[in-house]
C-alpha positions as CSV (number, residue, x, y, z in Angstrom):
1,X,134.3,91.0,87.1
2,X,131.6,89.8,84.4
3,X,129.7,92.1,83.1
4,X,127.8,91.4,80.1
5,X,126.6,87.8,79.9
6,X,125.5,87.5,76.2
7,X,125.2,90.0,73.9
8,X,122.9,88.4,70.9
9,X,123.2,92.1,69.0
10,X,125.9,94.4,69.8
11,X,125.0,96.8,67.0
12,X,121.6,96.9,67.6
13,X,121.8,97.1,71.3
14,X,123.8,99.9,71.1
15,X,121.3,101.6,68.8
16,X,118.5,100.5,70.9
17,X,120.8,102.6,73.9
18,X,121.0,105.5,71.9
19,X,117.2,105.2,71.0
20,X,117.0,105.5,74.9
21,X,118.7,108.4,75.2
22,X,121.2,106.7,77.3
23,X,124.3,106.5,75.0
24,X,126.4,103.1,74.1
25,X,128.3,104.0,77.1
26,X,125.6,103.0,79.6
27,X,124.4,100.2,77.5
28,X,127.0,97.8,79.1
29,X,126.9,99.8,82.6
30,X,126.6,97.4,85.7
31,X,127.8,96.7,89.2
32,X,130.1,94.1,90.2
33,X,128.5,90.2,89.5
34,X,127.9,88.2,92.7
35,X,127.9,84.7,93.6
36,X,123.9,85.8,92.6
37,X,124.0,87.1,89.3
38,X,120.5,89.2,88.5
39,X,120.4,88.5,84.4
40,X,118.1,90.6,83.3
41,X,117.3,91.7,79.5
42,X,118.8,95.0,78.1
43,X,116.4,94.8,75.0
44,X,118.7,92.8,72.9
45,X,121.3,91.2,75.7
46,X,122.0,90.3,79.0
47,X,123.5,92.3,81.4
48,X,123.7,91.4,85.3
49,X,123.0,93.8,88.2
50,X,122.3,96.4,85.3
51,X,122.5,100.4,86.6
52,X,119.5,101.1,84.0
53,X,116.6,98.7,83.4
54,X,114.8,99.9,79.9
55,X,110.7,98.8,80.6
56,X,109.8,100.2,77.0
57,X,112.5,99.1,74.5
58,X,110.3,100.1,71.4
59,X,110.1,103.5,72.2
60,X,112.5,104.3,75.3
61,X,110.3,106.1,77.2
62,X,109.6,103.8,80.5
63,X,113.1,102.8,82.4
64,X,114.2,102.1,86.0
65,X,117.5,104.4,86.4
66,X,120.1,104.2,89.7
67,X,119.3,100.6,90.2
68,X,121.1,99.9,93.3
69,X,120.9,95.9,93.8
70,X,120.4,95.0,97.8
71,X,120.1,90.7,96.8
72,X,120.0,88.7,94.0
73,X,116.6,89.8,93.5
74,X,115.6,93.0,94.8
75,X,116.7,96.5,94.4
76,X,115.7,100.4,94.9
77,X,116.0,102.7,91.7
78,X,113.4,105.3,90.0
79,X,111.5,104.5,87.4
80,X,111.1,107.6,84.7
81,X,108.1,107.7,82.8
82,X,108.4,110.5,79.7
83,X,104.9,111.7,78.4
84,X,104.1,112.6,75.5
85,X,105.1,115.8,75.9
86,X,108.6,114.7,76.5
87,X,108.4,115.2,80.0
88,X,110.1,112.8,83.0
89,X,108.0,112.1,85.6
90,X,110.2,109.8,87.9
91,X,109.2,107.8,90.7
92,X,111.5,106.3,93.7
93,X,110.2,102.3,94.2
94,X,111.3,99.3,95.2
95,X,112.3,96.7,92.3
96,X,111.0,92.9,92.7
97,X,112.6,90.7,89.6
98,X,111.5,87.6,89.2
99,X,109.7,84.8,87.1
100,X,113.4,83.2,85.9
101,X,113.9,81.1,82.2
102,X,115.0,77.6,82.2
103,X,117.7,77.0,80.3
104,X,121.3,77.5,80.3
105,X,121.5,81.1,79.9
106,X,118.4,81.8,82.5
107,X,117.0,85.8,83.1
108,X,114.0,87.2,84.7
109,X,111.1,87.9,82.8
110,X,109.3,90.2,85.2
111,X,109.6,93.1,87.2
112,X,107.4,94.7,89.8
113,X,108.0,98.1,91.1
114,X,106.4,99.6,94.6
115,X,106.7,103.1,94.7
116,X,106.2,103.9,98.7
117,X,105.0,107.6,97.6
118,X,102.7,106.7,95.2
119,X,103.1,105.8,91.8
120,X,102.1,106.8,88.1
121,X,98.0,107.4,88.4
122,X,98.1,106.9,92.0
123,X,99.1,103.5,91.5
124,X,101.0,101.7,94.6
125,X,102.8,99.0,91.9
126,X,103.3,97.7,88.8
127,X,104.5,94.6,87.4
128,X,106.3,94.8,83.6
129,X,107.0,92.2,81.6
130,X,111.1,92.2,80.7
131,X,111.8,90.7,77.1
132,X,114.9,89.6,74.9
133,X,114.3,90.8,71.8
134,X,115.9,89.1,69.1
């Protein structure tokens, strides 16, 4: 079972996990790889089919938690938005990755979520931009 692809930080990804409120613990948390692996960035690694997708790794405050994988590309999960009043406002949607790298350690770069009851402001999607920070 592979788990973590590349891990360019461990330290530092494991702070950027506890910046998210989401422990080391869950840092490395994913499902079984497929003959599909989803590589998507975890702030400062890889991680395939990840359970938690951070959207904000700056600040932790935008995430896409009980990712449940359905192909190599799509998924259901709820993405939590926390104000700035520390509130969690979550949303059930429907995850889109895609826009893949070239090379020979390849991820997705974006990620669209549909929320079917309505999203943040209304909104019936949005698309976020997934980076590897160095």
């Amino acid at each position: 079972m592979k788990r973590v692809l590349a891990i360019t930080s461990a330290t530092i990804g494991s702070a950027a996990a506890v910046g998210l409120g989401m422990g080391s613990a869950n840092a490395t948390t994913a499902a079984p790889a497929s003959s599909h692996t989803v590589q998507v960035p975890y702030c400062y690694k890889l991680v395939s089919e990840p359970k938690l997708i951070p959207l904000a790794c700056a600040d932790g405050r935008t995430y896409v938690e009980n990712v449940h994988w359905h192909t190599h590309t799509t998924a259901t999960g709820t993405v939590v938005y926390t104000d700035s009043e520390a509130h969690d406002h979550k949303y059930r949607a429907n995850i889109h990755v895609f826009a893949p790298t070239k090379g020979s350690k390849p991820y997705y770069t974006r990620l669209t979520a549909s929320f079917p009851s309505g999203g943040p402001s209304g909104k019936p999607a949005t698309t976020y931009a997934l980076h590897l920070n160095p």
